[in-house]
mmCIF entry with sequence, helices, sheets and N, C-alpha, C, O atoms, coordinates in Angstrom:
data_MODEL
# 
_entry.id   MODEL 
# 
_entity.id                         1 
_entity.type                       polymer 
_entity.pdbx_number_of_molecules   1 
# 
_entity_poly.entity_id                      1 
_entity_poly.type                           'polypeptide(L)' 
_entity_poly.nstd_linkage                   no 
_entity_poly.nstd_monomer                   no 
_entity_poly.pdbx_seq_one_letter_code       
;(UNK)(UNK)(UNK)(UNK)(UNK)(UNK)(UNK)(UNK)(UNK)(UNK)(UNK)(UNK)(UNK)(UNK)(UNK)(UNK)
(UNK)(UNK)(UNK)(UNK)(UNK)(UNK)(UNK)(UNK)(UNK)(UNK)(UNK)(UNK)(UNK)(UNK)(UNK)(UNK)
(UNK)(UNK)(UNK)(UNK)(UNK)(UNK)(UNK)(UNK)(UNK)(UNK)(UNK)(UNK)(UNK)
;
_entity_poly.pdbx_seq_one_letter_code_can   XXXXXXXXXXXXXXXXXXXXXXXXXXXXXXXXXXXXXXXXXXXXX 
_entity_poly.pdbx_strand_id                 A 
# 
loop_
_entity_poly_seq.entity_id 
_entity_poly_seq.num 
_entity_poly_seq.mon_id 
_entity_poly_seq.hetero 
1 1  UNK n 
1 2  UNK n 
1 3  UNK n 
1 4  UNK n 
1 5  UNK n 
1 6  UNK n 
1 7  UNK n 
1 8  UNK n 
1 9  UNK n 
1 10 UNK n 
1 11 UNK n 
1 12 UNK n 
1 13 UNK n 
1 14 UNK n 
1 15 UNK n 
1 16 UNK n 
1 17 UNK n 
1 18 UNK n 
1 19 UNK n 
1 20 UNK n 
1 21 UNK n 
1 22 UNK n 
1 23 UNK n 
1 24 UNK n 
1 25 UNK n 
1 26 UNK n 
1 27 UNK n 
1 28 UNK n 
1 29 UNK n 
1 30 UNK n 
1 31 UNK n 
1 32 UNK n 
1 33 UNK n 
1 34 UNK n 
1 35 UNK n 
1 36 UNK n 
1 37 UNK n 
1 38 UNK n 
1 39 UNK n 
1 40 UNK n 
1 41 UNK n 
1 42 UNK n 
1 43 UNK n 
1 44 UNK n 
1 45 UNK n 
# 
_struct_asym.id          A 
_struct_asym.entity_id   1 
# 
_struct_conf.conf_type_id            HELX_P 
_struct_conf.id                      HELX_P1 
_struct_conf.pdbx_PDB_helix_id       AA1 
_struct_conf.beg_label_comp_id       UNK 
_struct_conf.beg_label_asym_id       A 
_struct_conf.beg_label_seq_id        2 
_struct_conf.pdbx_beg_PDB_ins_code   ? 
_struct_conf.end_label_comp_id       UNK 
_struct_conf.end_label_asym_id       A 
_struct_conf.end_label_seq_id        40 
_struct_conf.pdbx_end_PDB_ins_code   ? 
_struct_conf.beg_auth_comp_id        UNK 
_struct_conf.beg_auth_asym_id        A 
_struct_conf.beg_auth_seq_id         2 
_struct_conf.end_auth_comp_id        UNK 
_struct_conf.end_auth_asym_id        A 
_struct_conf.end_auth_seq_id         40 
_struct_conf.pdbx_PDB_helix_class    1 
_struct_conf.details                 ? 
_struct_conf.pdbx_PDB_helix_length   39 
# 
_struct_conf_type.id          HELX_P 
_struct_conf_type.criteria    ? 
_struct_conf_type.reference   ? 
# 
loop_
_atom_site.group_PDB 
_atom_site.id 
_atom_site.type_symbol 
_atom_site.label_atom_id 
_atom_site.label_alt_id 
_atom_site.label_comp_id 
_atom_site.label_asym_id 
_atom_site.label_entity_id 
_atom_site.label_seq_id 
_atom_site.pdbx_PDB_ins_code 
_atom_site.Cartn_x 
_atom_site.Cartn_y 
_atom_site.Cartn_z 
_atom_site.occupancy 
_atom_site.B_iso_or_equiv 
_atom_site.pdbx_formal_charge 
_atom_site.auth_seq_id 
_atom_site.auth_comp_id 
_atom_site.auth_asym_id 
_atom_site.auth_atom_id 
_atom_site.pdbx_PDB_model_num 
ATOM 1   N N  . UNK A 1 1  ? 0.734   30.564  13.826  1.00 0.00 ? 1  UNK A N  1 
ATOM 2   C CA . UNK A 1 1  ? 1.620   29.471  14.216  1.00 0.00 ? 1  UNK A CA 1 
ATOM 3   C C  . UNK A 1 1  ? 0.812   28.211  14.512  1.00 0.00 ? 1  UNK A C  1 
ATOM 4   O O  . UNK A 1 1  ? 1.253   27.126  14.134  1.00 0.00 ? 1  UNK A O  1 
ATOM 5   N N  . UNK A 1 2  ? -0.330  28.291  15.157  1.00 0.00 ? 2  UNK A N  1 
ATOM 6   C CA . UNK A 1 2  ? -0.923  27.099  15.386  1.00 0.00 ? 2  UNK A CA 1 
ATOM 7   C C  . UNK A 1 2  ? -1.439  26.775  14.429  1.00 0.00 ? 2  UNK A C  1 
ATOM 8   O O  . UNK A 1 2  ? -1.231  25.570  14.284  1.00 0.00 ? 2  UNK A O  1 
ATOM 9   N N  . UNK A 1 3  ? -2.169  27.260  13.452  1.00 0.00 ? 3  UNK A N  1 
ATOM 10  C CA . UNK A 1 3  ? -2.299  26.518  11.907  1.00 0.00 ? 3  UNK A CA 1 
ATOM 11  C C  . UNK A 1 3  ? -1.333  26.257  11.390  1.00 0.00 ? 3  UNK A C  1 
ATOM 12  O O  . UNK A 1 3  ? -1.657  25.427  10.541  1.00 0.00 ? 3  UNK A O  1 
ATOM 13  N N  . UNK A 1 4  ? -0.158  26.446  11.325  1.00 0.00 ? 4  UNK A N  1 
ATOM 14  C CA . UNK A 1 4  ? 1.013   25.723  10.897  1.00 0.00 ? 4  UNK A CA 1 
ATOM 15  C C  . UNK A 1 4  ? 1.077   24.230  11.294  1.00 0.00 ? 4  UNK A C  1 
ATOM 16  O O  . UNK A 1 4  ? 1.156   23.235  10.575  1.00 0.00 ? 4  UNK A O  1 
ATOM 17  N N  . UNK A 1 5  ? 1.018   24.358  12.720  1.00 0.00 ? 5  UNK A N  1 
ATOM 18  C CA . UNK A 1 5  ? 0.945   23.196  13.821  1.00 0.00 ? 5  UNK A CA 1 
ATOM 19  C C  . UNK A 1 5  ? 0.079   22.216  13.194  1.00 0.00 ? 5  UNK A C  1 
ATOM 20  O O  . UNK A 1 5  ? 0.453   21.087  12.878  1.00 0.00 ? 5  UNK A O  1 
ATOM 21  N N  . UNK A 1 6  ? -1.347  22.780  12.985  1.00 0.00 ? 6  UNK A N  1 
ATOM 22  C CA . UNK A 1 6  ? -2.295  22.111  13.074  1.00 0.00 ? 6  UNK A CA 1 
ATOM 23  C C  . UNK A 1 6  ? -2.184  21.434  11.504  1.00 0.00 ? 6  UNK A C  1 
ATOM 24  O O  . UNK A 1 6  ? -2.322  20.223  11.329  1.00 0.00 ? 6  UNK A O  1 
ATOM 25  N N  . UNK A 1 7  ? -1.937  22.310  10.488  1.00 0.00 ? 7  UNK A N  1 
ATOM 26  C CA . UNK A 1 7  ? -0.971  21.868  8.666   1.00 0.00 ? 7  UNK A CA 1 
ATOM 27  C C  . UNK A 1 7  ? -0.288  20.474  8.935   1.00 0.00 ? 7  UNK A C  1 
ATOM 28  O O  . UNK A 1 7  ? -0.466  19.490  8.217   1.00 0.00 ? 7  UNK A O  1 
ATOM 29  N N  . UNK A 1 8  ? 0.377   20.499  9.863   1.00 0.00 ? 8  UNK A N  1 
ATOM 30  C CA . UNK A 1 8  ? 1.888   19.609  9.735   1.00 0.00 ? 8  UNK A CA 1 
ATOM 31  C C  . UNK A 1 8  ? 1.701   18.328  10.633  1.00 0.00 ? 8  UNK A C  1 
ATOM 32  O O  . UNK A 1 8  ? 2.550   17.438  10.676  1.00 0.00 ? 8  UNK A O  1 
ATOM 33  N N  . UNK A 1 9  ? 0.373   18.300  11.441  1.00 0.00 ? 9  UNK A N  1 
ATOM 34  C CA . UNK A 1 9  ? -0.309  17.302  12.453  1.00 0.00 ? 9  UNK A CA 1 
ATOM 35  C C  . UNK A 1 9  ? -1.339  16.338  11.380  1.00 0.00 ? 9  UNK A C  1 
ATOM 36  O O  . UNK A 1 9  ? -1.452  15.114  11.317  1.00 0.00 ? 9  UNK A O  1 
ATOM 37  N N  . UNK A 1 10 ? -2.121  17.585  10.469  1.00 0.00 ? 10 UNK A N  1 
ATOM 38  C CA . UNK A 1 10 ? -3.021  16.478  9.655   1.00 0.00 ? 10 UNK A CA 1 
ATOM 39  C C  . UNK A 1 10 ? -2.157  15.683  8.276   1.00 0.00 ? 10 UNK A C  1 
ATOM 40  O O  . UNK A 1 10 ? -2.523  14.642  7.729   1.00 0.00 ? 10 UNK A O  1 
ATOM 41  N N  . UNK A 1 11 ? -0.963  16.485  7.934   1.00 0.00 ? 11 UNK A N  1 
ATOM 42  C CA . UNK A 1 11 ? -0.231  15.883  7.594   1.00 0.00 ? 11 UNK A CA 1 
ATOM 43  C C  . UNK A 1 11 ? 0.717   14.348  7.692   1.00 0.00 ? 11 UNK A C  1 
ATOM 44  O O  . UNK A 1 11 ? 0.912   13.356  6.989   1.00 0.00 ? 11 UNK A O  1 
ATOM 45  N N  . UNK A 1 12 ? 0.940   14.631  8.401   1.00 0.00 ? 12 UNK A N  1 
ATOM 46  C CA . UNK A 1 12 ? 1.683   13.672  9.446   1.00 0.00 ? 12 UNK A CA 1 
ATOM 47  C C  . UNK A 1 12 ? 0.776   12.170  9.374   1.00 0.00 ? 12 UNK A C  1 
ATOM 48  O O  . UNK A 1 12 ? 1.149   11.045  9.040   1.00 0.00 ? 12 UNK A O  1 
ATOM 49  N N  . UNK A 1 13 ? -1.059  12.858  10.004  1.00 0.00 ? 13 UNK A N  1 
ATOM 50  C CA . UNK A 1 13 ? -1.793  11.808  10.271  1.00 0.00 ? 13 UNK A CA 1 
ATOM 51  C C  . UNK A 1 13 ? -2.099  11.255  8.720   1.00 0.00 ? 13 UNK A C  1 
ATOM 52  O O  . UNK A 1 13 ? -2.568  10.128  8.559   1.00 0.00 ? 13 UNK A O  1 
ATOM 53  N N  . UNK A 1 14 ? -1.791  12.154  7.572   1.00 0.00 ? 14 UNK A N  1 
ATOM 54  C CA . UNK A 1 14 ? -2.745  11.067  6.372   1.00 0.00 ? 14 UNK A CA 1 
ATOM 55  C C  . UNK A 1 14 ? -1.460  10.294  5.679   1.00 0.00 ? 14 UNK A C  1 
ATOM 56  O O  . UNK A 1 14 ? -1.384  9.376   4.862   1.00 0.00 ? 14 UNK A O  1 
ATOM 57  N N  . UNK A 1 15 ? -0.546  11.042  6.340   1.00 0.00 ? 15 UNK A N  1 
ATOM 58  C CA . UNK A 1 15 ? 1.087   10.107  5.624   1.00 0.00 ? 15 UNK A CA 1 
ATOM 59  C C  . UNK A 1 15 ? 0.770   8.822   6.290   1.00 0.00 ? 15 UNK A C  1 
ATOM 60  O O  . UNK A 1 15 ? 0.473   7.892   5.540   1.00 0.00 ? 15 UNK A O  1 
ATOM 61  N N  . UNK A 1 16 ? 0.782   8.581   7.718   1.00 0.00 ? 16 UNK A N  1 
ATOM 62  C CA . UNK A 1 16 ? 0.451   7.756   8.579   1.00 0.00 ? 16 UNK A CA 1 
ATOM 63  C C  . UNK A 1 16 ? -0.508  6.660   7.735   1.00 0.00 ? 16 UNK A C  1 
ATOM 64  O O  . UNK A 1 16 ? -0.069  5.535   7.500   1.00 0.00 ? 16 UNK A O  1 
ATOM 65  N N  . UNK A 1 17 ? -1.814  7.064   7.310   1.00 0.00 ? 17 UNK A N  1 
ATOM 66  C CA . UNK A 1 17 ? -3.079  6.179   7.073   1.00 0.00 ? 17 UNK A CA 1 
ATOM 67  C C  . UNK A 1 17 ? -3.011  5.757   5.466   1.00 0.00 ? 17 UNK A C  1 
ATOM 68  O O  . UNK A 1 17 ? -3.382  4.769   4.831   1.00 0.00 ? 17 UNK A O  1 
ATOM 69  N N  . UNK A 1 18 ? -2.243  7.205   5.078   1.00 0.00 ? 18 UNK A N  1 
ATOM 70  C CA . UNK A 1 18 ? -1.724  6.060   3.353   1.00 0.00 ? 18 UNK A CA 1 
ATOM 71  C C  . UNK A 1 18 ? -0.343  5.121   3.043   1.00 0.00 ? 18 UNK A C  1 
ATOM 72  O O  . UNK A 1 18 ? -0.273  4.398   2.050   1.00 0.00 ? 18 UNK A O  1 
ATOM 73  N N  . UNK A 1 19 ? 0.297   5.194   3.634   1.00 0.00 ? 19 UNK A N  1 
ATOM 74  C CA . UNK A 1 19 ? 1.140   4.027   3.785   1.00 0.00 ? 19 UNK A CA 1 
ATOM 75  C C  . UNK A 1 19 ? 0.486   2.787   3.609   1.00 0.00 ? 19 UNK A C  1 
ATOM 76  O O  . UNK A 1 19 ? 0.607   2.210   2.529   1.00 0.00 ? 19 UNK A O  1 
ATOM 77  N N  . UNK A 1 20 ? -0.388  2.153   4.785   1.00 0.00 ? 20 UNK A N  1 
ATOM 78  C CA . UNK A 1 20 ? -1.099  0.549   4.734   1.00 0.00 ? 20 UNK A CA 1 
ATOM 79  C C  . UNK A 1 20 ? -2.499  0.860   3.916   1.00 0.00 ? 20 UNK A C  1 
ATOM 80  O O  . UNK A 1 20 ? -3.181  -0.105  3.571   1.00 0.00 ? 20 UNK A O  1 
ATOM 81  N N  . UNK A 1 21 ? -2.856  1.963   3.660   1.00 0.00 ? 21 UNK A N  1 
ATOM 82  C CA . UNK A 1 21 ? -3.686  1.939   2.196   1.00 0.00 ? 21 UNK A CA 1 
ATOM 83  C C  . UNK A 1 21 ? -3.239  1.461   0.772   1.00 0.00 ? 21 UNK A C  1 
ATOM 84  O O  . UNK A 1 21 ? -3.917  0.686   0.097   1.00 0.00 ? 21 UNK A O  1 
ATOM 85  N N  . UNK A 1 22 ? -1.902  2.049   0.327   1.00 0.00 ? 22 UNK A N  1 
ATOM 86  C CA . UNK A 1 22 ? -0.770  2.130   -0.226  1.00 0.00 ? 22 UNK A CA 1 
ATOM 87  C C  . UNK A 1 22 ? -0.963  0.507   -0.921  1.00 0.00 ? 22 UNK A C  1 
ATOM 88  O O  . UNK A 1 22 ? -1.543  0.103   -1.929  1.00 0.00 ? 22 UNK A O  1 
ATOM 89  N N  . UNK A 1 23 ? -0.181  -0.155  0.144   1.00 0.00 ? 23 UNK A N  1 
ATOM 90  C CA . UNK A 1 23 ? 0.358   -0.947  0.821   1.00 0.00 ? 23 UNK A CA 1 
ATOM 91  C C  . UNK A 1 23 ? -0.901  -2.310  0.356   1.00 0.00 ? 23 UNK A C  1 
ATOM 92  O O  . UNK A 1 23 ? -0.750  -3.319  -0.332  1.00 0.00 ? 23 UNK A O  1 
ATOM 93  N N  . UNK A 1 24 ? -1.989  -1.822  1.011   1.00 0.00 ? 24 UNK A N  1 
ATOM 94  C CA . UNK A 1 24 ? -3.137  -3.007  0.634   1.00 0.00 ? 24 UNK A CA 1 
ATOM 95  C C  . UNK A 1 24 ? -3.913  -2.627  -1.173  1.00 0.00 ? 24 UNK A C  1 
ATOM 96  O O  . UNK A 1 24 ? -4.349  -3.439  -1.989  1.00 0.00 ? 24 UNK A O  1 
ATOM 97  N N  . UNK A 1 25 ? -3.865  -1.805  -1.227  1.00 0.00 ? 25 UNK A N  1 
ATOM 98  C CA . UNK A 1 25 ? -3.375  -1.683  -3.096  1.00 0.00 ? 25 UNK A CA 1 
ATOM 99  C C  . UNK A 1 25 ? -3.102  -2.082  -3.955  1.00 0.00 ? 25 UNK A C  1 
ATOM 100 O O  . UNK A 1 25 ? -3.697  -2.371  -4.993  1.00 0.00 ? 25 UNK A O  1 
ATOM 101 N N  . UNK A 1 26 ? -1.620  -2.188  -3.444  1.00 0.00 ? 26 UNK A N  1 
ATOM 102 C CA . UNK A 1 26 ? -0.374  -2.963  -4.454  1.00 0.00 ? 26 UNK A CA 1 
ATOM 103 C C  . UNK A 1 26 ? -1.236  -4.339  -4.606  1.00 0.00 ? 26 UNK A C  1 
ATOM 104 O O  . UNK A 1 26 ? -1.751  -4.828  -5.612  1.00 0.00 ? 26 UNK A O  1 
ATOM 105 N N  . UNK A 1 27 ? -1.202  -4.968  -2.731  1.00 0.00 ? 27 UNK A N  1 
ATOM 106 C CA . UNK A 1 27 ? -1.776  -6.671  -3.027  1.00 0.00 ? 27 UNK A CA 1 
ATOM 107 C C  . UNK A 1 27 ? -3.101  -6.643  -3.611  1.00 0.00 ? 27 UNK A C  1 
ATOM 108 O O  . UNK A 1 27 ? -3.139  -7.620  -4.360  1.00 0.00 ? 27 UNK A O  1 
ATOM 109 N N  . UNK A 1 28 ? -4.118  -6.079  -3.652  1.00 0.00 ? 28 UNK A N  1 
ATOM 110 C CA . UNK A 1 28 ? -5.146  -6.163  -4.431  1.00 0.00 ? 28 UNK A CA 1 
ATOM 111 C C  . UNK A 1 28 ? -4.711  -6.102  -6.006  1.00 0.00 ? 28 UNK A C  1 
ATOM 112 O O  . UNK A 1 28 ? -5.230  -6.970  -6.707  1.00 0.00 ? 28 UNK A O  1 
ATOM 113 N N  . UNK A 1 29 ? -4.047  -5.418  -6.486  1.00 0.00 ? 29 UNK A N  1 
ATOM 114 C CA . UNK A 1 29 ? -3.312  -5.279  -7.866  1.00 0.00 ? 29 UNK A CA 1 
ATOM 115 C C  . UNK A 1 29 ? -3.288  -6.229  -8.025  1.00 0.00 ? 29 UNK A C  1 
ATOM 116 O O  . UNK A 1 29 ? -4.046  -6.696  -8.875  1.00 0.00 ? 29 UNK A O  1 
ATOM 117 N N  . UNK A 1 30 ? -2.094  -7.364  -7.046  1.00 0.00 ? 30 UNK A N  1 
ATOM 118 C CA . UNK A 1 30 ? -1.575  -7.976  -7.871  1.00 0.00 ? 30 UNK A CA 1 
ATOM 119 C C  . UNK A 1 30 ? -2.605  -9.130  -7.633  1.00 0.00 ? 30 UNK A C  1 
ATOM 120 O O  . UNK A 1 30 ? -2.577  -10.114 -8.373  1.00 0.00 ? 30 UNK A O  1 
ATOM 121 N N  . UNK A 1 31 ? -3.746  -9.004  -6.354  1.00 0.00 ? 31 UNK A N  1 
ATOM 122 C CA . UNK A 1 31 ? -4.715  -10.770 -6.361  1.00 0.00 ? 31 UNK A CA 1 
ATOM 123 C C  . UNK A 1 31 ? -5.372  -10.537 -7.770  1.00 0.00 ? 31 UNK A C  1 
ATOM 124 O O  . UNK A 1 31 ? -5.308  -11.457 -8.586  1.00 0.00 ? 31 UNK A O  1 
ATOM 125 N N  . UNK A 1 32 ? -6.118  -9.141  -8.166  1.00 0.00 ? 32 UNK A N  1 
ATOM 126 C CA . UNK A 1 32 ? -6.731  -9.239  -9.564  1.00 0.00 ? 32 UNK A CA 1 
ATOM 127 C C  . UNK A 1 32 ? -6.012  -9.474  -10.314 1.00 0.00 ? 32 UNK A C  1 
ATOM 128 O O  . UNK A 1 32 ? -6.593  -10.284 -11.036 1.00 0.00 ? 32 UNK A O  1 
ATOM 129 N N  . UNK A 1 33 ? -4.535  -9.231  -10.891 1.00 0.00 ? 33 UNK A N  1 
ATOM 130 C CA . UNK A 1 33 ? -3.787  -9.679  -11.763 1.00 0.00 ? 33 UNK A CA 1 
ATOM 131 C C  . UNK A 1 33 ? -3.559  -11.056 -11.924 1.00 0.00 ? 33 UNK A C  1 
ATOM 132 O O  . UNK A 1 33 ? -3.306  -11.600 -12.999 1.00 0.00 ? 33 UNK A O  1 
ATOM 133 N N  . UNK A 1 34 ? -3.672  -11.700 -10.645 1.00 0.00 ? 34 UNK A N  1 
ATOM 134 C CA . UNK A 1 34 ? -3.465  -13.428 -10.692 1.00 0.00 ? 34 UNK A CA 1 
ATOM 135 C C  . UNK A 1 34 ? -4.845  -14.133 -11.038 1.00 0.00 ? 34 UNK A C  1 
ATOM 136 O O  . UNK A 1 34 ? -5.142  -15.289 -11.342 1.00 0.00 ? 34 UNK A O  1 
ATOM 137 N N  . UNK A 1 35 ? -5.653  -12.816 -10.844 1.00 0.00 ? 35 UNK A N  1 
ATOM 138 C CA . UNK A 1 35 ? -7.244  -13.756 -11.024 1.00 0.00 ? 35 UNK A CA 1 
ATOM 139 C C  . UNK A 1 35 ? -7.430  -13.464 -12.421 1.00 0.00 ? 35 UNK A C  1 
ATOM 140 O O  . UNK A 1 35 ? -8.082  -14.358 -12.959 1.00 0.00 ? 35 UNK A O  1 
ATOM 141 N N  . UNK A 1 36 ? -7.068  -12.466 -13.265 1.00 0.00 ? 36 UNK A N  1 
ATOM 142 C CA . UNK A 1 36 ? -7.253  -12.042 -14.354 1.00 0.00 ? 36 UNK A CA 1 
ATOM 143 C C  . UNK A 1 36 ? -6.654  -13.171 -15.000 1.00 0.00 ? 36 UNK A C  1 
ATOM 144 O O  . UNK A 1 36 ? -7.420  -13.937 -15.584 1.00 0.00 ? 36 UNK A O  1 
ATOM 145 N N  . UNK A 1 37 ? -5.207  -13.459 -15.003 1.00 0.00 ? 37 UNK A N  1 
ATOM 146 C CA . UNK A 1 37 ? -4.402  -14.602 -15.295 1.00 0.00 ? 37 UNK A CA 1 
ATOM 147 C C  . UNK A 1 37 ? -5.085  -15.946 -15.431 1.00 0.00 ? 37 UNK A C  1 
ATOM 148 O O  . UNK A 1 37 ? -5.166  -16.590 -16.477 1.00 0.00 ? 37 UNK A O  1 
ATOM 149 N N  . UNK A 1 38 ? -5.582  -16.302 -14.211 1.00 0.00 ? 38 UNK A N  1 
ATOM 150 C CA . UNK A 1 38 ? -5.950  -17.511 -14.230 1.00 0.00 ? 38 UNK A CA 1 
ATOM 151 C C  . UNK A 1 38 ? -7.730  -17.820 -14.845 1.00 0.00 ? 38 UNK A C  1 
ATOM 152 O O  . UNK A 1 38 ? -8.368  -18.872 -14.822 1.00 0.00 ? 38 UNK A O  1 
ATOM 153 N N  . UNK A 1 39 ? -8.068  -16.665 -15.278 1.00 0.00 ? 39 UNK A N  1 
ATOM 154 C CA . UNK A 1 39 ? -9.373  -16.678 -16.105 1.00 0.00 ? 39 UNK A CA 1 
ATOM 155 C C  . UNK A 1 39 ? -9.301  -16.520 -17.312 1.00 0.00 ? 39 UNK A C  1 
ATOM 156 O O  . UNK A 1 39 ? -10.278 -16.831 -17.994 1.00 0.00 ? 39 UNK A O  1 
ATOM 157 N N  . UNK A 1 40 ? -7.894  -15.888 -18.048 1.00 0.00 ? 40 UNK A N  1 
ATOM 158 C CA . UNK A 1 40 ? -7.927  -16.179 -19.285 1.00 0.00 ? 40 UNK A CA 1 
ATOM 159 C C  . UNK A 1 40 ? -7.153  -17.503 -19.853 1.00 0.00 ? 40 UNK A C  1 
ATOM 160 O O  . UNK A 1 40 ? -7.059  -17.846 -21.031 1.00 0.00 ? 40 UNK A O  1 
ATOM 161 N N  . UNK A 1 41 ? -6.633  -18.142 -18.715 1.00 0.00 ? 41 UNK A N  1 
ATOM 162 C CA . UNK A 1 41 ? -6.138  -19.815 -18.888 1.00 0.00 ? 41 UNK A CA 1 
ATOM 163 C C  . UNK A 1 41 ? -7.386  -20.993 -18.878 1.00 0.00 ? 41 UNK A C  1 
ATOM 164 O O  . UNK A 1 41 ? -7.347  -22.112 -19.389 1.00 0.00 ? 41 UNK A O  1 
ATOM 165 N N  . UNK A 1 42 ? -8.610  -20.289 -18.049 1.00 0.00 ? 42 UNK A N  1 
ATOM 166 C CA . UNK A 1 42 ? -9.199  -21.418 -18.221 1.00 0.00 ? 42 UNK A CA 1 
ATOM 167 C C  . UNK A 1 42 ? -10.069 -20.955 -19.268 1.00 0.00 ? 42 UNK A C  1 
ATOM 168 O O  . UNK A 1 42 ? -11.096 -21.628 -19.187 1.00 0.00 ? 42 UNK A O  1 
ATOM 169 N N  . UNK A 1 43 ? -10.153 -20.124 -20.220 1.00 0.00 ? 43 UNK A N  1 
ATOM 170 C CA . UNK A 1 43 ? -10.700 -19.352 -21.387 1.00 0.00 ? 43 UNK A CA 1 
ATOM 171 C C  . UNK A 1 43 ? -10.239 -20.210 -22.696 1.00 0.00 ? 43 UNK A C  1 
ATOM 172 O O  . UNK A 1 43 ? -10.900 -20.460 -23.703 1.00 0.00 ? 43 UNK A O  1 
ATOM 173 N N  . UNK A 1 44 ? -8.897  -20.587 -22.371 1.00 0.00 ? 44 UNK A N  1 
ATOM 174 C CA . UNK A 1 44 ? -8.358  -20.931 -23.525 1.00 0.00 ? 44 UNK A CA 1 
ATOM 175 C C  . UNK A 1 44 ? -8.290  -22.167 -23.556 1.00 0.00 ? 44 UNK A C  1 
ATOM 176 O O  . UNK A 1 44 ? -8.022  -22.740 -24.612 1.00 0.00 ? 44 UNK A O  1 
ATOM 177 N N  . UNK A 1 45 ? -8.520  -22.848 -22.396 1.00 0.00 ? 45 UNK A N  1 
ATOM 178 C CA . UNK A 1 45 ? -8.597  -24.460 -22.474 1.00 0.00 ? 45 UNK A CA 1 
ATOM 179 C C  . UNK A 1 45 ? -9.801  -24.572 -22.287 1.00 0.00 ? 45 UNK A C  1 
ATOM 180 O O  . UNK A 1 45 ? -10.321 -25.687 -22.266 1.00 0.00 ? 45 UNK A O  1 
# 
């Protein structure tokens, strides 16, 4: 039972810590996507 406990606690804690991992991800995605963007604009001019 207490390894159950202890299953469903470290659980809990990495749901917890990947959310705003998640989360800071996405915006990195999308700053390289805007930097990617704006380096093949000044590529072409």
């Amino acid at each position: 039972m207490a390894l159950i406990d202890y299953v469903l606690a470290l659980c809990a804690l990495l749901g917890t810590l990947l959310i705003p991992f998640y989360a800071m991800y996405q915006v990195l995605r999308r700053k390289r996507r805007a930097v990617r963007v704006t380096a093949m604009r000044s590529n072409r001019s």
